[in-house]
C-alpha positions in Angstrom: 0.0 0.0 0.0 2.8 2.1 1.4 4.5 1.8 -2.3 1.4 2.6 -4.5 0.8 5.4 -2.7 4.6 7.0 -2.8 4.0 5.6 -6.4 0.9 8.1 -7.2 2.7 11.0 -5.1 5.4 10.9 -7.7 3.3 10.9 -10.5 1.9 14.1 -9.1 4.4 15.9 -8.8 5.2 14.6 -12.1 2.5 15.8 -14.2 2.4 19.2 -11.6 6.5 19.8 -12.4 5.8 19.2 -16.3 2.8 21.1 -16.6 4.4 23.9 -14.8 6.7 24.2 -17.4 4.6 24.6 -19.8 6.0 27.7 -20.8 9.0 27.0 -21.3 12.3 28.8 -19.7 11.6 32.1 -18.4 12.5 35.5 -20.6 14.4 38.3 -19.5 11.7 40.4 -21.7 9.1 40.5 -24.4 11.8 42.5 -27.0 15.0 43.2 -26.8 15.2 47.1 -26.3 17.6 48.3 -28.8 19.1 51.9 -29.3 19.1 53.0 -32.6 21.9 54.9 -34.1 22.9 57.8 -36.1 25.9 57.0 -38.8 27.7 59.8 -37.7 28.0 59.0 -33.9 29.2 55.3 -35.1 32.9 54.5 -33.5 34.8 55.2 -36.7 37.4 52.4 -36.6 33.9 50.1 -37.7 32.7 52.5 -39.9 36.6 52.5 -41.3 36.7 48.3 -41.4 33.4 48.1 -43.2 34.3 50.6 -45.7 37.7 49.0 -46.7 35.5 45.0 -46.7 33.1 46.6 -49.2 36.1 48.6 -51.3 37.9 45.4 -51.4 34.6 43.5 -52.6 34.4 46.5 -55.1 37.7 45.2 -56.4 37.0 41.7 -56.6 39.6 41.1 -54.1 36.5 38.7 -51.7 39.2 36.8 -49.7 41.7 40.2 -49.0 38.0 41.8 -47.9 37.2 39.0 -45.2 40.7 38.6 -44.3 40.7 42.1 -43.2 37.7 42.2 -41.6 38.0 39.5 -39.8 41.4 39.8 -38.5 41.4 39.3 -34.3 38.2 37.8 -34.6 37.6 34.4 -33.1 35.4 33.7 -36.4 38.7 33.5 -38.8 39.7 30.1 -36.7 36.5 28.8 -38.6 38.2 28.4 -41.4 35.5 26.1 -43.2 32.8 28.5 -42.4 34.9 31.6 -43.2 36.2 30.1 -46.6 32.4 29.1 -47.2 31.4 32.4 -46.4 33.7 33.6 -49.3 32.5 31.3 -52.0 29.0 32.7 -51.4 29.9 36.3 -51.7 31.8 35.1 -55.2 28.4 33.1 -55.8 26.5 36.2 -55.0 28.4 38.5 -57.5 28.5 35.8 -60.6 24.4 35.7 -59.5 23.5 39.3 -59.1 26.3 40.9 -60.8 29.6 42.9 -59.6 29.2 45.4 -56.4 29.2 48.7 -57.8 28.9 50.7 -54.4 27.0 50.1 -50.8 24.9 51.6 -48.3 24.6 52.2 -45.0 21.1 51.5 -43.9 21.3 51.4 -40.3 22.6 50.9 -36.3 21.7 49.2 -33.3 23.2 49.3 -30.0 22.7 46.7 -27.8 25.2 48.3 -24.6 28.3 50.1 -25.2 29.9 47.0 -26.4 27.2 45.4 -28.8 26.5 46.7 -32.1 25.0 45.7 -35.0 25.3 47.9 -38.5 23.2 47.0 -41.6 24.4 47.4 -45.4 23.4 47.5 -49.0 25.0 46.2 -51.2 24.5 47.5 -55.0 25.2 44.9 -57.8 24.1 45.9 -60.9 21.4 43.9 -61.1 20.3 43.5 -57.3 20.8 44.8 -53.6 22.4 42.3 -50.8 21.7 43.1 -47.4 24.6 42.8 -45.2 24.6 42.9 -41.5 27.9 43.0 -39.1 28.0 42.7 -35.4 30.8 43.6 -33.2 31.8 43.2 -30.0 34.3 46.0 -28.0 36.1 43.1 -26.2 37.8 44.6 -22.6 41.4 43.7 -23.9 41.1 43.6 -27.5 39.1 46.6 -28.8 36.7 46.0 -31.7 36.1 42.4 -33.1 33.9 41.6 -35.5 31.5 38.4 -34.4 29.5 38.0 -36.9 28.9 38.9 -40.6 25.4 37.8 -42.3 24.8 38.6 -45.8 21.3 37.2 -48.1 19.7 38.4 -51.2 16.6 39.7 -48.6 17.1 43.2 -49.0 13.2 44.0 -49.2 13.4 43.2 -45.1 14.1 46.4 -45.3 11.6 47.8 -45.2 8.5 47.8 -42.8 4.9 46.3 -44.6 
């Protein structure tokens, strides 16, 4: 008797335990709260380091581009995924046609150390959307930690 009934106890707390979390794990918020950003209060030495990865992109020089954006940061030990990312921008261009210039769209600020820019990209016959995060790491500065680019440029704007 003793064990049937320590038997339906654990069931119980169980069912209440799963049913509790229901909801999953608990979120810091419903959005992120982001501070938007004005180009020309942008830390230059990004604005500087996206400028020269686009120029180089201009020149068809793809692999110089990442390799100098992407110097310090912990991404260039991914070498797969950093020479993958390279065949797609080479893909990208053969697709949509040489980068003839790019845009800055806009900023996001996170804290004082987390910020994300967005770009477009003009080929001549269609706009890339590129965004860049970086991270202003305590002992290294400014390192890039992530670089996303897609042929979704009409995200850009709000329906």
């Amino acid at each position: 008797m003793y064990r049937y009934f320590s038997y339906v106890l654990f069931l119980f707390a169980a069912v209440i335990t799963i049913s509790a979390q229901d909801d999953g794990l608990q979120k810091s918020s419903s959005k992120p709260q982001f501070n938007r950003l004005e180009y020309n209060v942008i830390d230059k030495s990004i604005v500087k380091s996206i400028d020269k990865f686009f120029n180089q992109l201009i020149k068809k020089n793809v692999r110089e581009g990442f390799d100098g954006i992407l110097n310090n940061s912990v991404i260039s030990l991914k070498r797969e995924e950093v020479d993958n990312l390279k065949k797609q921008t080479e893909r990208s261009i053969d697709i949509y046609g040489d980068i003839l210039s790019f845009e800055f769209v806009s900023a996001e600020q996170v804290t004082e150390s987390y910020i994300r820019l967005r770009y477009l990209a003009l080929h001549s016959s269609y706009p890339m959307r590129w965004i860049f995060t970086y991270y202003r790491s305590p002992d290294k500065n400014l390192i890039v930690t992530n670089v996303k680019f897609d042929d979704l440029s009409e995200y850009f704007f709000s329906d």
